[in-house]
N, C-alpha and C positions, 0 to 999 in steps of 0.2 A: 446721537451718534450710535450705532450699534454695536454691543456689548463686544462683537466679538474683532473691532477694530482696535478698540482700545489697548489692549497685549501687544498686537501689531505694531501700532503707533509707538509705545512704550518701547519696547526690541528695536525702530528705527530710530527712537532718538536716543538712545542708549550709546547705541554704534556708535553712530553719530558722532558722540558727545567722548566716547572711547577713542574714536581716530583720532580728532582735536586735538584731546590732552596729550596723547600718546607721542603725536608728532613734535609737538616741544619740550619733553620729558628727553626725547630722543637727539635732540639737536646736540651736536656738538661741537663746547666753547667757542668763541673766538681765541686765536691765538698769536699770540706779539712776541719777538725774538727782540732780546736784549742782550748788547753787550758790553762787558763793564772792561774799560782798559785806562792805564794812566792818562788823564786824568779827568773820565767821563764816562758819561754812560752812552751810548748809540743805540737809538735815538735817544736824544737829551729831552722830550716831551710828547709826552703820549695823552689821547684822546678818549676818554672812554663814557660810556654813560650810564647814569646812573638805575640799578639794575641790572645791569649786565652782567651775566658770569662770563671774564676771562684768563682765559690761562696765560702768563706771563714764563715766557723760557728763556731765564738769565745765564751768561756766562761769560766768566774769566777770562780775556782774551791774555795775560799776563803773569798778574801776582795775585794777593790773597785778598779779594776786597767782599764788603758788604752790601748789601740792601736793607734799608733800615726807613720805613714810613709809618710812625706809630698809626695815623687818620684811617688809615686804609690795612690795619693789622698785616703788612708785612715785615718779615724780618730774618734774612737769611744770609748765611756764610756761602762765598764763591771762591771756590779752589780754582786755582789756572786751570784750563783746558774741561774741566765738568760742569753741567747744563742742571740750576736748578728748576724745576717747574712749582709756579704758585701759581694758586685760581682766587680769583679776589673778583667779590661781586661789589663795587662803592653801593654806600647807604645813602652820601646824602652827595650834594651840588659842590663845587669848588675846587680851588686850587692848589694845588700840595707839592711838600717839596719831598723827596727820596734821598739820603745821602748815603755817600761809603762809610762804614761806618767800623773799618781797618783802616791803621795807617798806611797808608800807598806810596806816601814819596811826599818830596817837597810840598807839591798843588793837589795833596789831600781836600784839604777844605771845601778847593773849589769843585769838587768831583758830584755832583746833581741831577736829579733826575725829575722833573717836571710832570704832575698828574692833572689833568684839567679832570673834572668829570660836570657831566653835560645833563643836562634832563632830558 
């Protein structure tokens, strides 16, 4: 090959190789609206896979309730009517459960939120 291709070649796969990363460095989240009211979450089970960064935007449709998934490190306070934003990328495969994790009313308990994460 001739000495003076080599630089060439080197500066086109550089690019190259700079567009690639750049264009997934630049993507932005997926994003899932959630909303928590007595005595549930909407939607009650979400799909996400594993690796993925997504942004999750929860909110109060009511009183004062939580989000609470230790598996998946979330955990946040929802004042009625304010949107909180979490970005949560799962680590690993399965099934999880999210609870309120404020007392809300009589059917606290049953208040859930369902995480599959997929490969």
């Amino acid at each position: 090959m001739n000495k003076h291709r080599i630089p060439a070649l080197l500066l086109t796969l550089s690019v190259l190789f700079g567009l690639a990363s750049r264009g997934r460095a630049d993507e932005t989240p997926r994003s899932i609206d959630i909303h928590a009211k007595r005595f549930e979450f909407v939607p009650s089970t979400l799909t996400l896979k594993k690796g993925e960064t997504v942004r999750l935007r929860v909110t109060s449709d009511d009183v004062v309730h939580g989000l609470f998934l230790r598996d998946l490190k979330l955990d946040t306070d929802l004042e009625p009517g304010q949107t909180q934003e979490l970005t949560v990328t799962p680590e690993k495969v399965g099934r999880f459960t999210a609870i309120c994790h404020h007392f809300c009313g009589a059917q606290h308990g049953n208040m859930k939120l369902t995480v599959v994460v997929e490969e």
